[in-house]
DRENNUMI-662569 format. One record per residue: residue in three letters; x negated, z, y of N, C-alpha, C in turn. Coordinates in pm, whole numbers, padded with zeros to 5 digits, always signed. Each point is the difference from the previous one (the first is absolute). Layout:
// residues N
AlaXZYXZYXZY...
// end
This chain:
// residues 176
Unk+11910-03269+04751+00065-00107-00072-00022+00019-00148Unk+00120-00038-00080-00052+00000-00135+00033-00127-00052Unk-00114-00048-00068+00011-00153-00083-00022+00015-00156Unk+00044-00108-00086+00043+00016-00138-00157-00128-00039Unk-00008+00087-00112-00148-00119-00043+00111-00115-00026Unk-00072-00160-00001+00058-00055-00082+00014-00033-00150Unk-00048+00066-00042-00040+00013-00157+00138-00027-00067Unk+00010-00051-00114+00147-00035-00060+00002+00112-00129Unk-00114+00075+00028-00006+00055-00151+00118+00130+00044Unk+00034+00069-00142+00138+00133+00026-00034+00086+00083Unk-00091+00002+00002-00054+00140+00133-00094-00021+00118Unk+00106-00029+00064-00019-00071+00139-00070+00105+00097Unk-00118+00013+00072-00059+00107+00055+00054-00014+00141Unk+00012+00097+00045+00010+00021+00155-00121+00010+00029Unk+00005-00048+00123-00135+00088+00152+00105+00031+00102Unk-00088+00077+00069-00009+00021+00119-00080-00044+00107Unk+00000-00076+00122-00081-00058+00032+00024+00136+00157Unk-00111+00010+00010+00009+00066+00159-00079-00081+00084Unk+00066-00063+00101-00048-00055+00107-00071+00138+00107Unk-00138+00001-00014-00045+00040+00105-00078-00093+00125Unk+00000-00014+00056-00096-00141+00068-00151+00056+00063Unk-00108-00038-00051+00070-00211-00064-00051+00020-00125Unk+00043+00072-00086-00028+00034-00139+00137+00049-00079Unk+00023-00104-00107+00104+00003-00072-00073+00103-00164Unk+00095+00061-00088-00078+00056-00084+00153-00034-00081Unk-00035+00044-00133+00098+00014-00134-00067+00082-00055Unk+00139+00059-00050-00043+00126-00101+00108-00039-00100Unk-00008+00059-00158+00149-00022-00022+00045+00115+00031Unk+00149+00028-00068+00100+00082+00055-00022+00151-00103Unk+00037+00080+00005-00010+00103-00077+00079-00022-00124Unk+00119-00055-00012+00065-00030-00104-00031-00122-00103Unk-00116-00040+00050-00069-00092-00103-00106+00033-00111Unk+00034-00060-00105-00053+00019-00139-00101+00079+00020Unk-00042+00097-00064-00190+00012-00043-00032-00030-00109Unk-00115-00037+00041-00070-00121-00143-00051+00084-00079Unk-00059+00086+00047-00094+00154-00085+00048+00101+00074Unk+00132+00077-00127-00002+00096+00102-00059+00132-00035Unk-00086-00003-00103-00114+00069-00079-00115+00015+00098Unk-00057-00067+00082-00105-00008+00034-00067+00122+00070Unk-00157-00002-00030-00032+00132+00090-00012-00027+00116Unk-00039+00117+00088-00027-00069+00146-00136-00095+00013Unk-00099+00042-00108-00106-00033+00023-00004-00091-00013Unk+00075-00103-00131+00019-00145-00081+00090-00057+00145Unk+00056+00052+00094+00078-00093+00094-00100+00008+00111Unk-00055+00078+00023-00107+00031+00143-00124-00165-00053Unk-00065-00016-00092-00072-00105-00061+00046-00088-00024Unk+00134-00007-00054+00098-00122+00027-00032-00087+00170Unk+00047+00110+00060+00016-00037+00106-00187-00077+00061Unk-00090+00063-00009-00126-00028+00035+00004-00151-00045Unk-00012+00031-00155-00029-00169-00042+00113-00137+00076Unk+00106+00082+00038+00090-00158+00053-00070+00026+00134Unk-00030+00104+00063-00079-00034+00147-00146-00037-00021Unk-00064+00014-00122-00135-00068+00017+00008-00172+00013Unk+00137-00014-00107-00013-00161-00016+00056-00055+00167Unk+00068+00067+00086+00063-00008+00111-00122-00065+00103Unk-00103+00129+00000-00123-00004+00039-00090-00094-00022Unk+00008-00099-00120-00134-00074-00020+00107-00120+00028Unk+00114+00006+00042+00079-00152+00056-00021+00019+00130Unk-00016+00097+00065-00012-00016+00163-00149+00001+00014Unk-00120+00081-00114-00140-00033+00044-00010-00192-00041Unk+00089-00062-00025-00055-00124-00071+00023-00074+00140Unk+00138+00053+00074+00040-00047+00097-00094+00012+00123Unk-00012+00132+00033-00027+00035+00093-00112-00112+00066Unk-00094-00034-00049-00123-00099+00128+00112-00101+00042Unk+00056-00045-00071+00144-00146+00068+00025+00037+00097Unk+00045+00166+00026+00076+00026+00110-00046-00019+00135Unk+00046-00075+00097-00023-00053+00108+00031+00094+00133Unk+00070+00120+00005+00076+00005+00136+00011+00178-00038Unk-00063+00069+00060+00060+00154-00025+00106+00058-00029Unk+00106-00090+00041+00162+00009-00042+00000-00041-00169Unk-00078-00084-00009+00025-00001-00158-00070+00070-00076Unk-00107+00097+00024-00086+00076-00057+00093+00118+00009Unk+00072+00022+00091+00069+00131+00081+00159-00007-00096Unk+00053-00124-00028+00086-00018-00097-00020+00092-00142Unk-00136-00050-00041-00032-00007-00130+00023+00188-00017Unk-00103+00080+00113-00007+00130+00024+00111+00052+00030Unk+00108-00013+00062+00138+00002-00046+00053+00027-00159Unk-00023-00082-00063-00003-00030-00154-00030+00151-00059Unk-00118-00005+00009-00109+00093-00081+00072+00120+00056Unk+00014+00006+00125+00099+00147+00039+00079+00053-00038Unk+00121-00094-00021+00119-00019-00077-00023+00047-00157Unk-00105-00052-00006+00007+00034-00194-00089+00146-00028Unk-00081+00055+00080-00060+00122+00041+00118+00121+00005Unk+00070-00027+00139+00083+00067+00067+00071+00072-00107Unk+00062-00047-00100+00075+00097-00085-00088+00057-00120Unk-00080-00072-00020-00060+00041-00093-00111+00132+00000Unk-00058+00012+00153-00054+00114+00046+00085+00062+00016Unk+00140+00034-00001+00087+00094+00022+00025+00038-00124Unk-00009-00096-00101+00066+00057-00175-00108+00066-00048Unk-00093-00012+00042-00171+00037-00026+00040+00180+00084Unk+00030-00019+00101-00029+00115+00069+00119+00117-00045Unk+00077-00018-00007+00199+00103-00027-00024-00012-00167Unk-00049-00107-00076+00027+00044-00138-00143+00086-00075Unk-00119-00105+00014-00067-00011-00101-00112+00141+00084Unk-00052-00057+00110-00043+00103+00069+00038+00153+00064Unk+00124-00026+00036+00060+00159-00002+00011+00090-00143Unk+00020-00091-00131-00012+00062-00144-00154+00089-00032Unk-00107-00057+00091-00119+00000-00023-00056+00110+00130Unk+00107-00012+00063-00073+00092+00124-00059+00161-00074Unk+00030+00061-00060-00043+00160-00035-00156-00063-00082Unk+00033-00097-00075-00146-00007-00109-00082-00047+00063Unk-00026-00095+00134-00136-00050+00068-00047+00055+00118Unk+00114+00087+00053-00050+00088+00127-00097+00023+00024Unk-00098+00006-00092-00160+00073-00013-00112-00122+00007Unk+00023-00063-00063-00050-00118-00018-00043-00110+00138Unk+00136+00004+00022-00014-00105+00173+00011-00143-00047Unk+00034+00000-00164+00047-00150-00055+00153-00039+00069Unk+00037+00111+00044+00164-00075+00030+00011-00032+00136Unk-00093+00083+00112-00026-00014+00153-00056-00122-00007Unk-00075-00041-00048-00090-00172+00015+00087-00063-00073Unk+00081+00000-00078+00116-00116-00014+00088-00005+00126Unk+00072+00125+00026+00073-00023+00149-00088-00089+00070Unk-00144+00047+00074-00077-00036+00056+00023-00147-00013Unk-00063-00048-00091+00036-00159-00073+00090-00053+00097Unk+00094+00052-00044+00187-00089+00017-00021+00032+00165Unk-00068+00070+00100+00001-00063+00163-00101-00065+00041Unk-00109-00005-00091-00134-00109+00062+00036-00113-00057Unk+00100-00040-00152+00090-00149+00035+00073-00008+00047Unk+00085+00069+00066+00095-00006+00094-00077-00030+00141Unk-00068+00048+00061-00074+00014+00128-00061-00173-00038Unk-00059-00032-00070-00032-00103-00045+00088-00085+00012Unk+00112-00040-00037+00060-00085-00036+00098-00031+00188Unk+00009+00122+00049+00028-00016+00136-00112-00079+00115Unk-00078+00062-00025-00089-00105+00074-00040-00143-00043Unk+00033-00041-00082+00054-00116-00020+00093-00076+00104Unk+00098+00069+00026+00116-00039+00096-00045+00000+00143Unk-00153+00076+00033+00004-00010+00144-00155-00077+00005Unk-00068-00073-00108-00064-00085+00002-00029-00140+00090Unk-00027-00018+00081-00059-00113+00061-00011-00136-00035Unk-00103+00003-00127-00030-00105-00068+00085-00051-00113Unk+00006-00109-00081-00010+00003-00127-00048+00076-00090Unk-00167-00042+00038-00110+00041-00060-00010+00090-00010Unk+00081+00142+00102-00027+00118+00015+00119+00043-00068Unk+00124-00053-00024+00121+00032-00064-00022+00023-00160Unk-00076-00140-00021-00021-00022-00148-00134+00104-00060Unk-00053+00026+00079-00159+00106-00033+00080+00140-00010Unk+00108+00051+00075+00092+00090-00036+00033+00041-00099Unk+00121-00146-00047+00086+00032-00072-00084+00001-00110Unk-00133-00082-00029-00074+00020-00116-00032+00145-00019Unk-00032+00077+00088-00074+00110-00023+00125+00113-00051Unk+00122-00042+00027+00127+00064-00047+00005+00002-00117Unk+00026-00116-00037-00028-00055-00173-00115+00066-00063Unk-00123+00000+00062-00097+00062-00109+00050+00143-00020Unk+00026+00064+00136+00029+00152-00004+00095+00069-00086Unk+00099-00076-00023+00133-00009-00069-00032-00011-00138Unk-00053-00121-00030-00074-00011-00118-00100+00085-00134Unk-00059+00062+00166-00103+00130-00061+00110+00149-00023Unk+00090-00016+00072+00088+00125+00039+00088+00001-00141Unk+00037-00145-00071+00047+00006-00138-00057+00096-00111Unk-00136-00113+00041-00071+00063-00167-00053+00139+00038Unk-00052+00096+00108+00036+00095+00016+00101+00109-00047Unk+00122-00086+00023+00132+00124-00041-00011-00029-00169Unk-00081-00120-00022+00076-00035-00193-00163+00047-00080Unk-00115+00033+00117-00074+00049-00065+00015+00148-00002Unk+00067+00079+00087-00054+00178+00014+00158+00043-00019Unk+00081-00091+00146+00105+00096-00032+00119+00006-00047Unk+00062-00120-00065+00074-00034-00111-00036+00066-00123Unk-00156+00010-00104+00011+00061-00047+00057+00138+00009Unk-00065+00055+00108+00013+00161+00045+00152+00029-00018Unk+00090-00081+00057+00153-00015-00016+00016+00040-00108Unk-00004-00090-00116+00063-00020-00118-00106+00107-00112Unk-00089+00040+00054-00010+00126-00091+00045+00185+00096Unk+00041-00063+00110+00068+00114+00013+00110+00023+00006Unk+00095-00093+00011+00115+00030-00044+00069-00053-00120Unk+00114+00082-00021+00065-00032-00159+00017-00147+00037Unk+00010-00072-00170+00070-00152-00021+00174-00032+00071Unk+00065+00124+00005+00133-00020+00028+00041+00016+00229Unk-00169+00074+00003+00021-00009+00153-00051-00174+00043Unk-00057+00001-00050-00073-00176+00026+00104-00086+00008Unk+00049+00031-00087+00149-00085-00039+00095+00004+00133Unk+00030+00115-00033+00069+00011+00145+00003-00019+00084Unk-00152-00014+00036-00058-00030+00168-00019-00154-00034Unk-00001-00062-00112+00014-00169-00044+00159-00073+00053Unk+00040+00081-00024+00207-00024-00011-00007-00022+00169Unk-00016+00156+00095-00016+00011+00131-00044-00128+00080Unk-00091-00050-00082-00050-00076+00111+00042-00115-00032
// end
C-alpha cells in the first residue's frame, strides 16, 4: 500500500507501508528528498545509534509496566525492526569497505559476532515463558546493542574514515 503524509506543507512525502503480519513497517520511498546528501557513512551509521539509543531508554523506562510476554515480545519486535536494516547497512556498506584493513585484527569478526548474539537474544525473547523472563531478555539486548554502538564509534568507525578517501564515505553516505 502506499499512503501520502498528511502534511500540508509543498513536499508531501510518500511511504510505503509493507504489511507483513503482524508487523507493519514504513520506510520512505526512494524518490524522497535527502536531507544530507553529503553525509558520510560514518555521520549516518551514529545518526542512526543515537535515534536508537533514545528508542531504547523509552522502552527501558517502559519495560517493568509491561505485564504479559506479548507485550515485552511486541516491544522486541520493535528493536528488531530498527536493528534489522541497520545491521545490514553496517554489514554491505561500512563493513565490507573495511573488510581488507581488519582481517588481522578480528575487530570486524566480533562485530559480525555482535549483530547474532543480539539477534539470538532478541529471539528468545519471543519464546520466553514469563514476563519476567521476556523483560530480563530484552534488557540484556539493549545493553548488548548498546555496548555494540560505542564499540563500532570507539575502534571501528574511526578505522573507516581514516582508511578510506572523504569522497568514498560520501558515497557509501548517499548509498545508504
Amino acid at each position: 500500500r502506499t499512503a501520502t503524509s498528511s502534511s500540508n506543507s509543498p513536499r508531501r512525502r510518500r511511504w510505503i507501508c509493507l504489511v507483513s503480519r503482524p508487523t507493519w513497517r514504513l520506510r520512505l520511498r526512494g524518490t524522497s528528498v535527502k536531507l544530507m546528501p553529503n553525509m558520510k557513512i560514518t555521520e549516518a551509521l551514529v545518526a542512526e545509534h543515537t535515534i536508537f539509543l533514545s528508542v531504547f531508554d523509552q522502552i527501558e523506562r517502559v519495560l517493568p509496566s509491561l505485564a504479559t510476554p506479548v507485550e515485552v515480545q511486541t516491544m522486541a519486535s520493535i528493536v528488531e525492526g530498527l536493528l534489522e536494516g541497520h545491521a545490514k547497512t553496517e554489514t554491505n556498506l561500512a563493513y565490507l569497505a573495511l573488510d581488507h584493513v581488519m582481517e588481522h585484527n578480528g575487530e570486524l569478526k566480533r562485530m559480525h559476532q555482535d549483530h547474532h548474539e543480539i539477534d539470538d537474544r532478541l529471539k528468545k525473547v519471543h519464546a520466553a515463558k514469563t514476563s519476567a523472563e521476556a523483560r530480563r531478555l530484552l534488557k540484556a539486548a539493549i545493553v548488548a546493542s548498546r555496548e555494540h554502538f560505542r564499540a563500532e564509534e570507539r575502534s571501528v568507525f574511526p578505522i573507516l574514515e581514516k582508511s578510506l578517501q572523504m569522497e568514498t564515505l560520501t558515497e557509501l553516505g548517499k548509498t545508504w
